[in-house]
GUTOR-474505 format. One line per field, with one value per residue (C-alpha): residue number from 1; x, y, z. Coordinates in Angstrom, 2 decimals, padded with zeros to 5 digits, m for minus. Layout:
N
nr = NUM, ...
c1 = X, ...
c2 = Y, ...
c3 = Z, ...
//
This chain:
471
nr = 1, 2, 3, 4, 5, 6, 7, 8, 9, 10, 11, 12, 13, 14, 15, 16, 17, 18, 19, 20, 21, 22, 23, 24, 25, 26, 27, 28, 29, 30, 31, 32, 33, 34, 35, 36, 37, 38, 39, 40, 41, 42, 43, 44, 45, 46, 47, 48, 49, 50, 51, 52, 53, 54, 55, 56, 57, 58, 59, 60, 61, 62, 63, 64, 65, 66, 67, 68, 69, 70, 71, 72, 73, 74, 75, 76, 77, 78, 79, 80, 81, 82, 83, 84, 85, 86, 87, 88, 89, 90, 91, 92, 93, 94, 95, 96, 97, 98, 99, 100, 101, 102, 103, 104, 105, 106, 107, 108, 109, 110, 111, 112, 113, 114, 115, 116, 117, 118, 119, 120, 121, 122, 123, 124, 125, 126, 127, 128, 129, 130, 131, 132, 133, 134, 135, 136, 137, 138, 139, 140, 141, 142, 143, 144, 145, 146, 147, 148, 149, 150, 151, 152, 153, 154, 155, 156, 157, 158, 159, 160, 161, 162, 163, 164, 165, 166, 167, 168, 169, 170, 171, 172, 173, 174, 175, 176, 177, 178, 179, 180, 181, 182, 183, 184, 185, 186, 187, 188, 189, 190, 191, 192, 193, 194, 195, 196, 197, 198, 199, 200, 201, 202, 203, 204, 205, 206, 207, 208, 209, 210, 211, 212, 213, 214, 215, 216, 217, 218, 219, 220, 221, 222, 223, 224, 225, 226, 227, 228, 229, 230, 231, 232, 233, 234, 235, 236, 237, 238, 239, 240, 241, 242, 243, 244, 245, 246, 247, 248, 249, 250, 251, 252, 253, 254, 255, 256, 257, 258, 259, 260, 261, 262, 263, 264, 265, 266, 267, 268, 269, 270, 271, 272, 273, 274, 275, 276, 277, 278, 279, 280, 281, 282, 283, 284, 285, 286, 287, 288, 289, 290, 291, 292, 293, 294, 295, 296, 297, 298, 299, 300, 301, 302, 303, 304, 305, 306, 307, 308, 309, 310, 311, 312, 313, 314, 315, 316, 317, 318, 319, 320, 321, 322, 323, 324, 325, 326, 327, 328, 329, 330, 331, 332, 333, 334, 335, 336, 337, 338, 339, 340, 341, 342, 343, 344, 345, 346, 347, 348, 349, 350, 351, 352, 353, 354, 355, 356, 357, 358, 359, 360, 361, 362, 363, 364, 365, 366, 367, 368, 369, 370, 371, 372, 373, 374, 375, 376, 377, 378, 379, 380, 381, 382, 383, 384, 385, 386, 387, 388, 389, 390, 391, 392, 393, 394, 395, 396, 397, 398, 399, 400, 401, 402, 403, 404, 405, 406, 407, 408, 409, 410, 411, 412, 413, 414, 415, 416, 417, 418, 419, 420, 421, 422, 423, 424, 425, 426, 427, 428, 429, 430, 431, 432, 433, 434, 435, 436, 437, 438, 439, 440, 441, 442, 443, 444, 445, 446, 447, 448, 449, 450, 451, 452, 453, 454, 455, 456, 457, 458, 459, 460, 461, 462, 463, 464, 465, 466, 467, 468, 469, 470, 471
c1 = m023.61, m021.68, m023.13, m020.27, m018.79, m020.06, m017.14, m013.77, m011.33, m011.16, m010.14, m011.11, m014.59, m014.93, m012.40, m014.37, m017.69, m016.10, m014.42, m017.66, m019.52, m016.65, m013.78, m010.93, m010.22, m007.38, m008.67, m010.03, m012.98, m013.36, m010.53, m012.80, m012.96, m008.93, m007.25, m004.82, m001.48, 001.09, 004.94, 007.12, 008.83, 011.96, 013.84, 017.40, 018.76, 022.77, 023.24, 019.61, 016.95, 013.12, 010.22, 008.58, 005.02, 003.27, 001.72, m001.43, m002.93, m006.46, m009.09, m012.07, m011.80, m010.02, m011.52, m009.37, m006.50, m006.11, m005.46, m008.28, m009.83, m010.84, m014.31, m014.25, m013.53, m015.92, m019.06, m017.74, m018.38, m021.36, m023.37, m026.34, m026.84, m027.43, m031.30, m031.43, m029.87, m031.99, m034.67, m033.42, m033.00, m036.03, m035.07, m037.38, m035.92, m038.20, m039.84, m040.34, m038.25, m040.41, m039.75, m036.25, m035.90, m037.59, m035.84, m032.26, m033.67, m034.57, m031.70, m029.63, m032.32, m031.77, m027.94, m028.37, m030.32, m027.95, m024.89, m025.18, m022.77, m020.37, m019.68, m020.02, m023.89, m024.42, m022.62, m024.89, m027.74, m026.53, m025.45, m029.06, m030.82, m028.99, m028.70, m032.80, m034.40, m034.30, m031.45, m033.07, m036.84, m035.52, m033.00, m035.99, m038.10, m035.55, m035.48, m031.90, m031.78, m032.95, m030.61, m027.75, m029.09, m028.97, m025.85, m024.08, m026.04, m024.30, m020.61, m020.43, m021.11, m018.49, m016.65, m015.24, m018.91, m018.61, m021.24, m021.97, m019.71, m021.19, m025.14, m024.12, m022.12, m024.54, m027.26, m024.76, m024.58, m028.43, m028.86, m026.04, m023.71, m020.85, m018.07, m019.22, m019.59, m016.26, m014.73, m016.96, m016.59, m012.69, m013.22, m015.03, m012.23, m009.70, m011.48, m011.99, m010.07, m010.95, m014.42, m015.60, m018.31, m016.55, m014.25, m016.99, m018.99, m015.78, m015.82, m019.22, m018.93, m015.96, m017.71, m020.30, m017.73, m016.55, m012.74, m012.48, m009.55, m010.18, m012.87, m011.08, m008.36, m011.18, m012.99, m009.88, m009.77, m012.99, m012.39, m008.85, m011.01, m014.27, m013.29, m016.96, m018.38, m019.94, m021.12, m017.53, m016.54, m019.50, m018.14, m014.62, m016.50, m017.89, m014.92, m012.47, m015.17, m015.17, m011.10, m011.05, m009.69, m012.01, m010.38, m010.26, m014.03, m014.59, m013.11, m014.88, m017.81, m017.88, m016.77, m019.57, m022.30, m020.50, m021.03, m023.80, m025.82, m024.09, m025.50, m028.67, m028.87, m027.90, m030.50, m033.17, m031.83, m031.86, m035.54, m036.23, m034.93, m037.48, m034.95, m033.97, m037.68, m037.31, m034.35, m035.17, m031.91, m029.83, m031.86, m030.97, m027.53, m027.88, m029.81, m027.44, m024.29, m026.55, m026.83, m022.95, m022.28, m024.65, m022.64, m019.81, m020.77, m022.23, m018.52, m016.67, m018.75, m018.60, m022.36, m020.83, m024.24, m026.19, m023.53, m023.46, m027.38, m027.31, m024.35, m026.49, m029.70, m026.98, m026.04, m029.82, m031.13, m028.16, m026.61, m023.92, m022.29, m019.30, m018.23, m020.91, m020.14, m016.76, m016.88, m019.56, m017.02, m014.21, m016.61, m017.39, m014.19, m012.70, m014.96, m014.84, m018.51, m018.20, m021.37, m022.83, m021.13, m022.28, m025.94, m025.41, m023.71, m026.40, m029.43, m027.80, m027.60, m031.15, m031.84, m029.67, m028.76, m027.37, m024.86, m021.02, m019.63, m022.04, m020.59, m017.17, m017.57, m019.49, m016.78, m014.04, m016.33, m016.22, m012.59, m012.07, m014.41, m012.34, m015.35, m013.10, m015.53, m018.72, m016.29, m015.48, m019.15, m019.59, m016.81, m017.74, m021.45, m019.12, m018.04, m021.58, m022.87, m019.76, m018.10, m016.55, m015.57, m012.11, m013.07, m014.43, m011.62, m008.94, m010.79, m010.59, m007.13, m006.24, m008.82, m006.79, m003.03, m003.94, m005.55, m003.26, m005.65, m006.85, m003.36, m004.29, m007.51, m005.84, m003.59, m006.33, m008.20, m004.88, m005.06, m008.52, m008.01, m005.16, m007.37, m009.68, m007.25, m003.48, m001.36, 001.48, 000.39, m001.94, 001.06, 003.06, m000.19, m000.10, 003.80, 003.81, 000.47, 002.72, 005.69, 003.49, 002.74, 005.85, 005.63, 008.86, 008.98, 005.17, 006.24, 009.53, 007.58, 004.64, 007.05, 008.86, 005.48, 004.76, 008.30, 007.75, 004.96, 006.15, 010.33, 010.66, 008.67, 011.27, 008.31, 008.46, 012.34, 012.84, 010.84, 012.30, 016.03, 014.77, 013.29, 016.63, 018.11, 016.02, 017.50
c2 = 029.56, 026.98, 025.53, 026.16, 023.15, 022.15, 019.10, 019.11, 017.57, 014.25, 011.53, 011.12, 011.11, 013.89, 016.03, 014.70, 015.88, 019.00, 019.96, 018.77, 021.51, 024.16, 022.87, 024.85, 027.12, 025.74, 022.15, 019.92, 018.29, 015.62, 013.95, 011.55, 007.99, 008.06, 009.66, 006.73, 006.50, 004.53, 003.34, 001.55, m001.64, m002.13, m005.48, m005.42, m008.19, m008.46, m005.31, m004.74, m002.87, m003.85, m002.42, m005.34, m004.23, m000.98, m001.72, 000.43, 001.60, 000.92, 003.23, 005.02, 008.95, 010.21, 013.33, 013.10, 010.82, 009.53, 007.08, 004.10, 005.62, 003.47, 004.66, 003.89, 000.51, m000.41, 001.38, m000.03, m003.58, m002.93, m000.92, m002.07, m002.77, 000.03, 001.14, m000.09, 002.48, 003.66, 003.79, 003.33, 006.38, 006.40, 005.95, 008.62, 011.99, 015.03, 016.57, 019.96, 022.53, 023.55, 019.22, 020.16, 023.18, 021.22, 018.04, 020.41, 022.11, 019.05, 017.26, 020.65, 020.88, 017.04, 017.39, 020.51, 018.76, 015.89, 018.08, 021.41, 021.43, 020.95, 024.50, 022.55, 022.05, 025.46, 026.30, 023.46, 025.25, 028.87, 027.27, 026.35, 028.87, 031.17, 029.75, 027.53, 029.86, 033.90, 035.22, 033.71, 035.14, 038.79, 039.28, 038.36, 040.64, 043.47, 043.43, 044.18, 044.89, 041.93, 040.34, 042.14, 040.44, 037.14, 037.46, 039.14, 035.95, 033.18, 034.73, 035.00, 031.38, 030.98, 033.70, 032.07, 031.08, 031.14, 032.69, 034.99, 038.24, 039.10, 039.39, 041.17, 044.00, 043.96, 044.90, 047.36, 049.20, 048.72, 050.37, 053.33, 052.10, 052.17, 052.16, 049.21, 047.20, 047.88, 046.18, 042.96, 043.05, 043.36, 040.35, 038.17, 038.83, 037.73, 034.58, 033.34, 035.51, 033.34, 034.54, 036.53, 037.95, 038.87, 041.51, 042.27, 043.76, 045.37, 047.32, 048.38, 049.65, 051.34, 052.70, 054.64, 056.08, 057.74, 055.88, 054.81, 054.00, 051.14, 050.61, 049.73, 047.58, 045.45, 044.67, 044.11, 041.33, 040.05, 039.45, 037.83, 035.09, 035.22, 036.54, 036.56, 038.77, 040.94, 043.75, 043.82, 044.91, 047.65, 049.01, 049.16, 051.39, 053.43, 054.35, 054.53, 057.06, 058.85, 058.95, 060.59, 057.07, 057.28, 054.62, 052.33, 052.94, 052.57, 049.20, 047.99, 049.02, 047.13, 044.18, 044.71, 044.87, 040.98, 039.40, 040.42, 039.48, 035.65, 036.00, 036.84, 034.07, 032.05, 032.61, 032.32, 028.95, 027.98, 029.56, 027.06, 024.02, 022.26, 020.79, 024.19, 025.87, 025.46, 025.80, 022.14, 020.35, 023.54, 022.71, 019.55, 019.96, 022.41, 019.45, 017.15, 019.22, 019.53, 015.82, 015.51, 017.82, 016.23, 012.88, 014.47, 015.50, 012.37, 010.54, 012.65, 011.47, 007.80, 007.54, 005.97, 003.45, 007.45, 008.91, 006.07, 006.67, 010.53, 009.96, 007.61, 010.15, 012.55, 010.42, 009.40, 013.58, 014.86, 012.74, 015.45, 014.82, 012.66, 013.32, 011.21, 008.59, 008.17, 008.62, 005.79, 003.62, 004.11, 002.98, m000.28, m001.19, m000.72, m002.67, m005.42, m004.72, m005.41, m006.85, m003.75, m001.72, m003.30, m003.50, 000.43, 001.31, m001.01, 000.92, 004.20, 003.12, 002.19, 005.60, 007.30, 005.12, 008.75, 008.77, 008.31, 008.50, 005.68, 003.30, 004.35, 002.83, 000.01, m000.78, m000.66, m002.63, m005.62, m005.09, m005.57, m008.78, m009.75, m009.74, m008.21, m008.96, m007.06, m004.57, m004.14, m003.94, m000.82, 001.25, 000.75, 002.16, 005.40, 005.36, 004.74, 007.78, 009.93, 008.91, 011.92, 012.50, 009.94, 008.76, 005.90, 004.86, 005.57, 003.32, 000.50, 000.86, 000.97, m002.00, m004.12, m002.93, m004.29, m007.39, m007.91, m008.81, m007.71, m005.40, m005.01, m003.10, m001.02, 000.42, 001.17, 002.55, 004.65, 006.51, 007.13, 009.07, 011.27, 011.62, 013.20, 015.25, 014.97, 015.39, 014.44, 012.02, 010.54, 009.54, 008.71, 006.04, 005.16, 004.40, 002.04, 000.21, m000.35, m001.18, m004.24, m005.10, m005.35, m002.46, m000.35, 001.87, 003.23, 003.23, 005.09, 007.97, 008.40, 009.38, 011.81, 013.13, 013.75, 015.16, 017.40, 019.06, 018.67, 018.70, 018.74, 015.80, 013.72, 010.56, 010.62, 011.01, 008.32, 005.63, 007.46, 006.42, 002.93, 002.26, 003.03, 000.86, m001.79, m004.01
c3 = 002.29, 004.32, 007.86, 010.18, 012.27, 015.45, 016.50, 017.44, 015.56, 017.78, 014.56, 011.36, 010.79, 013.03, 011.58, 007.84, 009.43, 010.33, 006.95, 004.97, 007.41, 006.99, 004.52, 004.57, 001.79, 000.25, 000.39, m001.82, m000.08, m003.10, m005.26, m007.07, m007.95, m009.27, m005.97, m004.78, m003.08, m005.17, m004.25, m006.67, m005.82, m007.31, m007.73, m008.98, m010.85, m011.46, m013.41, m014.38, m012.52, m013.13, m012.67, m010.50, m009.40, m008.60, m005.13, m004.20, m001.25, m002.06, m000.66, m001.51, m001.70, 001.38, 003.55, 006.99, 008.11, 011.45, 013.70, 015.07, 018.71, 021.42, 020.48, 017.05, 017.37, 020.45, 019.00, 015.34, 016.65, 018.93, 016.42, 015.09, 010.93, 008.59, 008.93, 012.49, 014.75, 016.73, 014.73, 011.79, 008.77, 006.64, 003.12, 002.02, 002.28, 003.18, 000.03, 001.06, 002.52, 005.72, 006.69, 005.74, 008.10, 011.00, 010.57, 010.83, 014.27, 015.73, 015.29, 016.67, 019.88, 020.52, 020.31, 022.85, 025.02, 025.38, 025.61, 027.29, 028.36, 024.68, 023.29, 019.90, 020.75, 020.88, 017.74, 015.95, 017.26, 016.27, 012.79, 012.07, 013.85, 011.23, 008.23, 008.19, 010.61, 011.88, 009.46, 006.39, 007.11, 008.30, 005.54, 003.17, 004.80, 004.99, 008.62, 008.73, 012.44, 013.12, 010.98, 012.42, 015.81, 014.47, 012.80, 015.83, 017.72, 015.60, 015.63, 019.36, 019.08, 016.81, 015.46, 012.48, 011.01, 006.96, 005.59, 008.55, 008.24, 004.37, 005.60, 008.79, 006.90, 004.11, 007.20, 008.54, 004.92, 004.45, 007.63, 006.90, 009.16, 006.61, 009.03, 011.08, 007.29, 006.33, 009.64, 009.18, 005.50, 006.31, 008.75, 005.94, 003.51, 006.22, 006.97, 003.23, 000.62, m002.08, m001.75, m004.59, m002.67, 000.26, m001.80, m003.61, m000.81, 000.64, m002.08, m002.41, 001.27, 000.39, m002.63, 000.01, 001.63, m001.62, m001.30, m004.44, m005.09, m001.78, m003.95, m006.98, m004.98, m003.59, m006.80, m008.67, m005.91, m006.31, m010.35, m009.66, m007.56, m010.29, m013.12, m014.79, m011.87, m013.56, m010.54, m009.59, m013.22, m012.81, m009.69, m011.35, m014.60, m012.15, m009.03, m012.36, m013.57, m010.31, m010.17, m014.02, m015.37, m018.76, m020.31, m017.66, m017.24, m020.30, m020.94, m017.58, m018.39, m021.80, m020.04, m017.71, m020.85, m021.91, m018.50, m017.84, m020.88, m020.34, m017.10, m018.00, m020.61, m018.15, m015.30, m018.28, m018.88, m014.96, m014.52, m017.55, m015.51, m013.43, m011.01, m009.91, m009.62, m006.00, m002.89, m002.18, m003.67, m001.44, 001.75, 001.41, 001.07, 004.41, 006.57, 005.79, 006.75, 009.86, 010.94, 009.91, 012.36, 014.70, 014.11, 014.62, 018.52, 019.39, 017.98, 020.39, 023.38, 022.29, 021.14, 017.51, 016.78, 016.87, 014.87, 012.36, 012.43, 011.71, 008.54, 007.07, 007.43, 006.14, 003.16, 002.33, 002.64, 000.24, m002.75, m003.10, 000.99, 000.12, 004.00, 005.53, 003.24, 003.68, 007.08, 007.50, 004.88, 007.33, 010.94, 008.51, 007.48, 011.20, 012.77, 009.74, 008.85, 005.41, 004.68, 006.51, 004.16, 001.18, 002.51, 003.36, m000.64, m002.44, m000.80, m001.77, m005.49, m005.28, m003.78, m005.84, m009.50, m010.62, m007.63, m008.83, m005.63, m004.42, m006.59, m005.93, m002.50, m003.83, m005.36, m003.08, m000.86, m003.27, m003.96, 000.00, m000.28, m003.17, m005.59, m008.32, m011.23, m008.98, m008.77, m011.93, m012.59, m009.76, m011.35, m015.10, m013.44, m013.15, m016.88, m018.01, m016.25, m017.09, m019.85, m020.59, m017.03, m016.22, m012.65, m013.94, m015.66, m013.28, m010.58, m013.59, m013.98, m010.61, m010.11, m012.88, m011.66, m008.42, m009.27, m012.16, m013.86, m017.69, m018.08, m021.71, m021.23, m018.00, m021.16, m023.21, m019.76, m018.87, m022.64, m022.59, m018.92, m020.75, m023.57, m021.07, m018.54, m019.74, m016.40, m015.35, m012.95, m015.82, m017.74, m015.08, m014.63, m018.16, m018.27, m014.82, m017.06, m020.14, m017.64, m016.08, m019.56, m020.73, m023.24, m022.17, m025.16, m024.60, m021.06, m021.64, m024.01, m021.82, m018.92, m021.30, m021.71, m018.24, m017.85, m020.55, m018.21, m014.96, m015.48, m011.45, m010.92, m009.18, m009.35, m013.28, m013.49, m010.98, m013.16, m016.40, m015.01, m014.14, m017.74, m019.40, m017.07, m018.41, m021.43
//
């Protein structure tokens, strides 16, 4: 389940803060170590066009754009060092989920007390009162009035809340109140239709109501989005049953028998895992979407030394919340706090030497303090711990095509990335590396290979015309 947002959209880390808490559903919240923005610059000589430079825009992984505000830049400059504000984020995160829970309501309570008068307050406090507190205990308990309550409770709040709509019409059908389910249910799939679950339940409720061939519509839904669900290709077996469609049935149900013993294989495997015995890693991840939201309130009324507190607490609870990060990475480098930042990135790897995205911004840090060689260091850190995983190397090449430095290796870097994930883009990459080095026939077929792929990609057949240009 997703924490809904509790901040306006009011500039970038904000609008970050509020995406990380409810990302929209076509949106990738993450692009990695190798997401950069590129231009060529082209120098014509007499009757012979070169390919000069590639000049890049270098940044760490980008959540929200938008402009510097007033507060930004004030509270950027007046805020105090990383561990200091207020009271400084303990760099020991709570080990159990009841500290988890209580940290998350006091944080919403504080942010309430402060702001009654922001709407966003209240949906903080809704947010958390649903999704640590009331909701979570009744629905475990089968109380599914009480859960209705709750649920009915948080969408008033904020009628959009993700996650909200699915337990509320799962009361309603618990409870016999078909009709009522199918509305929310309709409501859920409306809000996110590239939720599996959300169709899935749509058709179970339709499913009561004997309409089966609803029914069928809805879970044919649910296993364009998830293919492997397996309860969706049992509800298909059985409505196709009820409609006289043996053969469909048939064929669903068999496909039913498949999943389901890969799913069962695979929750005997989890069960095995020690680092999944517990809800502690998915509380975590809940509390920290918490104090981003939190962060995210206290930005909009200029408070940015308590929202810079709260991201960090949100960065130290949850190694997964890029968000926080990136939002704390932008309040550094507007206000010039670069040594802040690097203080801030090096106590994270310490915290978290497991952490990709950690040294991601390490790196960029040093590449802004023009400790290329440091930074080199950060982002080979990335290869170590993924080497079959081409972040790593695509924040090396970039690293070397801006620096100009060590061209040679950024070729062998570039192959070793389309090795990994052959796109378009990745030979594009590999083709402006052999161009800098002077190699314009490995430059020349590695855009025909991304061309090959992507025919329409006016990028690749731009540089392709330029190369033959070249004598």
């Amino acid at each position: 389940m997703e924490t809904p947002s509790a901040s306006p959209a009011r500039g970038p880390e904000q609008k970050a803060a509020r995406e990380q808490i409810n990302p929209p559903r076509s949106r990738e919240v993450h692009r990695g170590a190798g997401s950069r923005r590129g231009r060529l610059l082209l120098i014509g000589a007499g009757g012979c066009v070169v390919l000069a430079a590639l000049v890049l825009v270098w940044s760490p992984p980008r959540t929200a754009d938008g402009a510097e505000t007033r507060a930004d830049a004030q509270g950027a400059k007046s805020s105090a060092p990383p561990g200091s504000s207020p009271a400084g984020p303990s760099t020991v995160p709570p080990t159990t989920v009841k500290a988890l829970k209580q940290e998350a309501a006091e944080v919403a309570a504080r942010v309430l007390r402060e702001f009654p008068q922001d709407p966003n307050s209240h949906a903080l406090k809704g947010s958390v009162c649903y999704f640590h507190g009331d909701m979570a205990v009744a629905w475990e308990r089968g109380q599914f009035e009480k859960v209705v309550a709750v649920c009915r409770r948080a969408l008033k709040l904020n009628p959009n809340m993700p996650g909200a709509h699915i337990p509320l019409g799962r009361s309603l059908m618990a409870l016999g109140r078909t009709g009522e389910s199918i509305a929310v249910m309709q409501q859920a799939v409306n809000l996110s239709p590239k939720s599996s679950d959300a169709h899935f339940y749509l058709g179970q409720a339709y499913m009561q109501l004997k309409e089966y061939g609803q029914a069928q519509e809805s879970f044919r839904r649910c296993i364009r989005v998830k293919p492997s669900h397996a309860q969706a290709h049992y509800g298909l077996a059985t409505a196709s049953a009820r409609l006289g469609q043996r053969d469909q049935a048939k064929q669903y149900q068999e496909k039913f028998r498949r999943l389901r013993a890969a799913e069962m294989e695979a929750l005997e495997a989890l069960r095995r895992s020690p680092s999944t015995v517990s809800g502690l890693a998915q509380e975590r991840a809940k509390t920290a979407k918490a104090y981003t939201g939190a962060a995210g309130i206290y930005r909009s009324h200029g408070n940015v030394q308590q929202a810079e507190h709260l991201w960090q607490k949100a960065a130290i609870i949850d190694p997964k919340n890029t968000v926080c990060r990136a939002a704390l990475m932008a309040l550094y480098r507007r206000g010039n706090r670069l040594a802040d930042a690097l203080a801030f990135c090096k106590k994270l790897t310490q915290l978290q030497p497991k952490n990709t995205v950690n040294y991601v911004h390490l790196g960029d840090v040093y590449f802004r303090q023009r400790r290329y060689d440091e930074a080199e260091q950060a982002y080979q850190k990335i290869v170590e711990l993924g080497p079959d995983k081409p972040e790593g190397y695509l924040a090396l090449v970039y690293l070397h095509l801006r620096t100009g430095r060590k061209l040679p290796e950024a070729k062998v870097l570039a192959s070793k990335v389309i090795e990994l994930k052959p796109t378009p883009r990745h030979y594009f990459l590999l083709a402006t590396v052999c161009s800098r080095s002077g190699d314009r026939a490995s430059a020349l077929a590695a855009v025909e290979r991304a061309l090959k792929m992507d025919p329409d990609n006016a990028q690749c057949r731009r540089l392709r015309e330029l190369l033959r240009k070249e004598r």
